[in-house]
C-alpha positions as CSV (number, residue, x, y, z in Angstrom):
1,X,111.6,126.4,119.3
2,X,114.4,126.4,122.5
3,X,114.2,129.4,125.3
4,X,115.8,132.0,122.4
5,X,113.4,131.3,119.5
6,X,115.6,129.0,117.6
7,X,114.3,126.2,115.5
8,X,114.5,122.7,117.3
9,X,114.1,120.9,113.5
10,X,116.4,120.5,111.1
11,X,115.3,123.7,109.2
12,X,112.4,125.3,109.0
13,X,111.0,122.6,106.2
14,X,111.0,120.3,108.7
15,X,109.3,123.0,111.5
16,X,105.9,123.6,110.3
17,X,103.7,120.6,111.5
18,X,100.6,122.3,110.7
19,X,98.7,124.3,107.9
20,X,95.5,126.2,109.0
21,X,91.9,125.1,110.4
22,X,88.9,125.8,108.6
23,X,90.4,124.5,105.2
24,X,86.8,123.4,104.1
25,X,85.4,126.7,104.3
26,X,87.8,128.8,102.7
27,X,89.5,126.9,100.5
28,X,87.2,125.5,97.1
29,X,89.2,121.8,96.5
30,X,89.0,121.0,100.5
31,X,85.4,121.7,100.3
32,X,84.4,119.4,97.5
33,X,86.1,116.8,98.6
34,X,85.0,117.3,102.1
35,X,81.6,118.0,101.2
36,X,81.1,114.9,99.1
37,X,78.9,112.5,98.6
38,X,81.8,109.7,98.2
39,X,83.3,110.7,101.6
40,X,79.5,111.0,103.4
41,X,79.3,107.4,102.0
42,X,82.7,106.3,104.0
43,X,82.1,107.9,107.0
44,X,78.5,106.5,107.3
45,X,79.7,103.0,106.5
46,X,82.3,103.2,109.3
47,X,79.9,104.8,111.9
48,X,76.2,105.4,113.3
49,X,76.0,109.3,112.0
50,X,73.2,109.6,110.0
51,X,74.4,112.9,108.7
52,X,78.0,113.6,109.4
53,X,79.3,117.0,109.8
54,X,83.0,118.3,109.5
55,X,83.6,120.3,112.6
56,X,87.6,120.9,112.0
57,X,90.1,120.5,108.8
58,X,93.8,120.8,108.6
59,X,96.8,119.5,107.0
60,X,99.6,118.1,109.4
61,X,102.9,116.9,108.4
62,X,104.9,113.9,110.6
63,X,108.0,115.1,109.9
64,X,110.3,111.9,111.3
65,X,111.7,112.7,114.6
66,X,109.6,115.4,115.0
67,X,106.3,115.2,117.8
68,X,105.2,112.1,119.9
69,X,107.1,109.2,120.2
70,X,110.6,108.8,118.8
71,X,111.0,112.6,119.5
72,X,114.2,112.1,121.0
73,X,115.1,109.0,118.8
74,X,118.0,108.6,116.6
C-alpha cells in the first residue's frame, strides 16, 4: 500500500501474499497433513531431528512482480 492506503498490486487478488499462522492448529486438513507420519518420514530423511516439531504454518502466494526480487521488474 502507497502513503494514502491505496493498493500497490494490480487489484486486491494480487495483494494478499499471506493467509494466517497457526493453520495446523486450527484448521482439521492442515493438521493431518502436518501431523503425519508420511511428512515426519520426509523431514527426518532430509535432517538430524529425531522428532520434528512444526513451530509455524502459513500459506503465501508469489504473486509475479510482487515481493523480493523483480519487484520493480517489467
Amino acid at each position: 500500500m502507497d502513503k494514502e492506503g491505496r493498493l500497490l498490486a494490480e487489484g486486491p487478488e494480487k495483494s494478499l501474499n499471506k493467509i494466517g499462522h497457526a493453520l495446523h492448529k486450527f484448521y482439521p486438513v492442515f493438521n493431518s497433513v502436518t501431523f503425519s507420519d508420511k511428512v515426519k518420514d520426509v523431514v527426518k530423511s532430509m535432517t538430524n531431528m529425531a522428532e520434528p516439531t512444526i513451530i509455524q504454518s502459513m500459506v503465501i502466494f508469489k504473486h509475479p512482480k510482487v515481493g523480493g526480487e523483480g519487484e520493480d521488474s517489467d
